[in-house]
C-alpha positions, -999 to 999 in steps of 0.1 A, spaced: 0 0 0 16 35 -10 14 66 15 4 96 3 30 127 10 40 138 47 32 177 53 37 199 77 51 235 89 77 251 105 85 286 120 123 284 114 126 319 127 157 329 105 179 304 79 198 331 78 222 318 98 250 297 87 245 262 87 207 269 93 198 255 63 216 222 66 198 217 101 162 223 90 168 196 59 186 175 85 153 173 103 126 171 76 151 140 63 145 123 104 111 131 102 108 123 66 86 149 59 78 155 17 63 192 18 65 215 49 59 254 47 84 271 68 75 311 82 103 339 85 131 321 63 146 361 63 158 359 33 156 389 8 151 374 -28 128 346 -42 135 317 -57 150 274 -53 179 263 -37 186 226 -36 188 212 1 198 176 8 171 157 -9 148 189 -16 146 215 -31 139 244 -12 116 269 -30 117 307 -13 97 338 -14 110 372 -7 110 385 27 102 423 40 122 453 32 137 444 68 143 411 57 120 394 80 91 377 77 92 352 43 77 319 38 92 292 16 83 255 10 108 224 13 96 200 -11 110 159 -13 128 153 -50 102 123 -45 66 147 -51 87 173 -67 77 165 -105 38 163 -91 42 204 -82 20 223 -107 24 257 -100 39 276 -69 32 312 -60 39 339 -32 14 360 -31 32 382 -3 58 379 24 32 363 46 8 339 18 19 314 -1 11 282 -20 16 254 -35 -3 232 -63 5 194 -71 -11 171 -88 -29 144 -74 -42 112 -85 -81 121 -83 -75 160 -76 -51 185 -75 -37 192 -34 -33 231 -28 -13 236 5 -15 273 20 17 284 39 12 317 59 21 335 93 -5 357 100 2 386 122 8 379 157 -20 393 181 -5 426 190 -4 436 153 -34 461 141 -67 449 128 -57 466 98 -29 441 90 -48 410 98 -78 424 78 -58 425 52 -41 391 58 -73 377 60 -86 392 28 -54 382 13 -63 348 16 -100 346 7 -91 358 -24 -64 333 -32 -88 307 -16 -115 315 -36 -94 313 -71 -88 278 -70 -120 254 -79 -143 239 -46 -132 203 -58 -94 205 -52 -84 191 -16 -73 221 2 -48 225 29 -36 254 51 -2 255 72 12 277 90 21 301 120 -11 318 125 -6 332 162 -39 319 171 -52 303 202 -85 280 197 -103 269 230 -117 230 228 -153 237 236 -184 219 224 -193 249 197 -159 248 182 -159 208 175 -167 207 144 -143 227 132 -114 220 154 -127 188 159 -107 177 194 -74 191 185 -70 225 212 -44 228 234 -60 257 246 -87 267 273 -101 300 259 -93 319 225 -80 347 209 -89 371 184 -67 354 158 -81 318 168 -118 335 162 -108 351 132 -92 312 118 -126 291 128 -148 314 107 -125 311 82 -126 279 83 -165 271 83 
C-alpha cells in the first residue's frame, strides 16, 4: 500500500544563519517529511535552492528582511508540483497534482496578536481571495504560524474537531474558525 505525501510546517525563525539550512533539511530528512511550509526564512530574494534531498523553494522577505515563507519539497513529489506562488511575504502556496485532484497547500504566518486589525484584515482578505481562485473540488490544505489560540469547547468541535491545546481563545483563533467554516 503507497502513503500519500507527509506535510507539515515550520516557523524556522531565521535560515539566515550559517548552517541553518543544513539543520532544518537535517530534520525534515528524520522526520521524513515531503512538503513542509516554513515562516520567516529572512531571506531577501525569491527563488529554489537545492537542500539535501529537496529542493527548497523561497519567497522574498520584507524590506527588513523578516518575515518570508518558503516551501521544502521531497525530490520524490517534486515532479507532481504544478504551480507555486507567493502572493506576499506572509501567503503562499503550492499546487501538485494528485491522482483524483489537485492538493493546494497554504503556507502563511499571519500577524501575531499585538499587530493592528488593519494588517490582519488584510491578511485575511489576502487569503479569501487566493482561496477563492482555485476550484471547490481540489483538496485544500492550510499550514502555517497563525498566532492563534482555539479553546476546545463543544461549539468549536466541528471545526477543530478535538485538536486544542487551549482553554479559551483569541482574536486570531476567532478570526481562523470562521474562516474555516
Amino acid at each position: 500500500m503507497e502513503k500519500g505525501p507527509r506535510f507539515s510546517t515550520w516557523n524556522v525563525r531565521s535560515l539566515n544563519r550559517a548552517g541553518s539550512l543544513t539543520a532544518v533539511v537535517r530534520e525534515l530528512e528524520r522526520y521524513k517529511l515531503d512538503l513542509v511550509g516554513v515562516q520567516e526564512v529572512w531571506w531577501g530574494k525569491e527563488g529554489t535552492v537545492r537542500a539535501g534531498d529537496c529542493n527548497f523553494l523561497y519567497g522574498k522577505g520584507n524590506e527588513n528582511h523578516h518575515l518570508g515563507i518558503g516551501f521544502f519539497v521531497q525530490h520524490r513529489i517534486v515532479s507532481a508540483v504544478n504551480i507555486v506562488e507567493f502572493v506576499s511575504d506572509r501567503t503562499s502556496y503550492i499546487e501538485l497534482r494528485g491522482h483524483w485532484c489537485n492538493i493546494i497547500t497554504w503556507n502563511v504566518h499571519e500577524p501575531s496578536e499585538e499587530k493592528s486589525d488593519d494588517s490582519k484584515e488584510h491578511f485575511y482578505e489576502e487569503l479569501e481571495q487566493v482561496f477563492d481562485h482555485f476550484p471547490k473540488y481540489n483538496m485544500k490544505i492550510l499550514l502555517g504560524d497563525l498566532n492563534e489560540k482555539v479553546e476546545g469547547e463543544n461549539t468549536l468541535k466541528p471545526p477543530i474537531w478535538n485538536e486544542s491545546l487551549h482553554q479559551n481563545i483569541n482574536d486570531n483563533g476567532a478570526r481562523i474558525v470562521k474562516l474555516a467554516t
